[in-house]
C-alpha positions in Angstrom: 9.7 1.1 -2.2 8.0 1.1 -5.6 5.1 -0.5 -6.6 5.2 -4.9 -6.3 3.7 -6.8 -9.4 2.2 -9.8 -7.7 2.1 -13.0 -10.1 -1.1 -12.8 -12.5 -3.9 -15.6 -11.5 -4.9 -19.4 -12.7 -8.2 -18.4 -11.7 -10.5 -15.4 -11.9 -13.2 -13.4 -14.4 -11.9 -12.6 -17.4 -12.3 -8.9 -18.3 -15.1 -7.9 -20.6 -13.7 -7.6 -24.1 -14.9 -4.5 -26.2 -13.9 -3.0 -29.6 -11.8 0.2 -29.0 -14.3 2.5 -29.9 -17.0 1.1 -27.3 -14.1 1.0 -24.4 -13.0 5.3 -25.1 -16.4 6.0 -25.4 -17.6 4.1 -22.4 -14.2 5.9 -20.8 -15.2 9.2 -21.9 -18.7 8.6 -20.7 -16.6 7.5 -16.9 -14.8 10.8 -17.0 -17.8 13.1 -17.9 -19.6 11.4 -14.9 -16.5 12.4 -13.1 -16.2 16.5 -14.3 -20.3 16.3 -13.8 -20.5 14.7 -9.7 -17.2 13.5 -9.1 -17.1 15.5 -5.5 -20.6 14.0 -4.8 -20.1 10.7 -6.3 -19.2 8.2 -3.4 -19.1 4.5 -5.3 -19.1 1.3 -3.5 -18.1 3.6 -0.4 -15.2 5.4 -1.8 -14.5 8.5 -3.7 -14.7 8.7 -7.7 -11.3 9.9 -8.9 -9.5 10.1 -12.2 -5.5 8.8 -12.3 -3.4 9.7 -14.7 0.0 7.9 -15.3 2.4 7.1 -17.7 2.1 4.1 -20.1 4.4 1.2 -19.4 5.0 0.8 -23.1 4.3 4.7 -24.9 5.4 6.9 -22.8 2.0 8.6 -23.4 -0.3 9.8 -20.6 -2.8 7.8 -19.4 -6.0 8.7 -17.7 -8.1 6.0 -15.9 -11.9 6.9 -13.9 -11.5 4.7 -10.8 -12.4 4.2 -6.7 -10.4 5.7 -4.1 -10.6 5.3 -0.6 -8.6 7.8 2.2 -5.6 6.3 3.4 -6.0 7.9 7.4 -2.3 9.7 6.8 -3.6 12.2 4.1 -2.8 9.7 0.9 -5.0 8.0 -0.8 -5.3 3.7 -1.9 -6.3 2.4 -4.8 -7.5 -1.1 -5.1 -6.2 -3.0 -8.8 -8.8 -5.6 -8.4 -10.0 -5.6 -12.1 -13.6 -7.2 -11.0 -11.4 -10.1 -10.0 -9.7 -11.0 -12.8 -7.1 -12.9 -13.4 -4.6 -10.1 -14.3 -3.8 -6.9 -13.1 -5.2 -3.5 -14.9 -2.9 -1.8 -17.1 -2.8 1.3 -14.6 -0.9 -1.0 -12.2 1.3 -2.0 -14.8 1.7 1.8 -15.6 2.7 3.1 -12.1 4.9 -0.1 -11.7 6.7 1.4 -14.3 6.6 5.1 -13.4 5.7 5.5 -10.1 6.5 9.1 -9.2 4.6 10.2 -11.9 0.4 10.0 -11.0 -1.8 12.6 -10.7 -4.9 12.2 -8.9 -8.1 14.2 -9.6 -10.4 14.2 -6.5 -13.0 16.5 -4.9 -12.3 18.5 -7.3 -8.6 19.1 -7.1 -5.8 17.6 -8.7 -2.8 16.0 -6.7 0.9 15.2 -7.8 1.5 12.2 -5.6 4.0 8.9 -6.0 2.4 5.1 -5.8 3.4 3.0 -3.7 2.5 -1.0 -3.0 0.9 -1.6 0.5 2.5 -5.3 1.8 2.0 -7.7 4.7 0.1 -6.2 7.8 -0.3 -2.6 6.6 -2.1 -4.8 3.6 -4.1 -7.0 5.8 -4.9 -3.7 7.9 -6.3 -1.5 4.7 -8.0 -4.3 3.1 -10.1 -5.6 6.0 -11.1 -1.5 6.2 -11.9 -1.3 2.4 -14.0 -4.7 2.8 -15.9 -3.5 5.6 -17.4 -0.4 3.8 -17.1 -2.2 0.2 -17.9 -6.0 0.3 -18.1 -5.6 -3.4 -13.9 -5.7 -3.1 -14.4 -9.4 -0.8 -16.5 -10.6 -3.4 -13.7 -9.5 -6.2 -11.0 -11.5 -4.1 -13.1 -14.7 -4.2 -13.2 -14.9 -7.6 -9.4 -15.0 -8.5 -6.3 -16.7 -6.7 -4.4 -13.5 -7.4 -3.1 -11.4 -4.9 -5.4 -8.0 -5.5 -2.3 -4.9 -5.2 -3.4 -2.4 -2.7 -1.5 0.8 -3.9 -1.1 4.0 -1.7 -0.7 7.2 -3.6 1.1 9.9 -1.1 3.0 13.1 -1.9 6.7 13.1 -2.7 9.0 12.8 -0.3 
């Protein structure tokens, strides 16, 4: 199973719009704070990582500073809930496209793993653990009508 792109939203924050040069530099700042205290950085409960995929569109690597929580079988999830907007992050959009091709950097290591989409009770299951240590991600859900992926990164078969 790849990765599922759920329908955008009607309803939800819209993501705060910058000028290209404020997003890389407040991107850059994201992954210095990573290299700097990444292994003893623990936001909203999780673990600061950096994900790298392949752009939908170019082709090009991709590199994005986000959460990631331990998925209890030695993979990791990350949570595309884009401060409850109405659409998904472009990183979804970029592992839906190439999903055996992510590297994650965490504690201080880097990982070749393959994204997968988390989907009915397994869903319900991870989400009601991330909420529990990270109401921050409830409060995200509340603000949008879309379906927030949950996305398990685990090596290669």
């Amino acid at each position: 199973m790849a990765i599922e792109l759920t329908p955008n939203g009607t309803l939800g924050a819209q993501p705060p719009r910058m000028p290209k040069l404020i997003f890389r530099a407040f991107m850059a700042v994201n992954v210095a704070a990573y290299h700097l205290l990444g292994t003893r950085m623990r936001p909203m409960g999780g673990y600061l990582c950096l994900v790298t995929t392949i752009g939908a569109r170019t082709g090009k690597p991709r590199r994005t500073p986000l959460i990631a929580f331990p998925s209890g079988d030695g993979g990791w999830l990350l949570i595309a809930s884009y401060g409850g907007a109405v659409k998904h992050p472009q990183w979804v959009r970029n592992l839906a496209k190439h999903p055996d091709d992510v590297i994650l950097e965490v504690n201080g290591g880097k990982l070749i793993l393959q994204a997968t989409s988390l989907l009915g009770e397994e869903r319900q299951r991870a989400w009601e653990r991330i909420v529990a240590q990270s109401p921050r991600y409830g409060n995200y859900a509340s603000k949008t009508d879309r379906i927030i992926p949950l996305i398990r990164l685990a090596p290669r078969p």
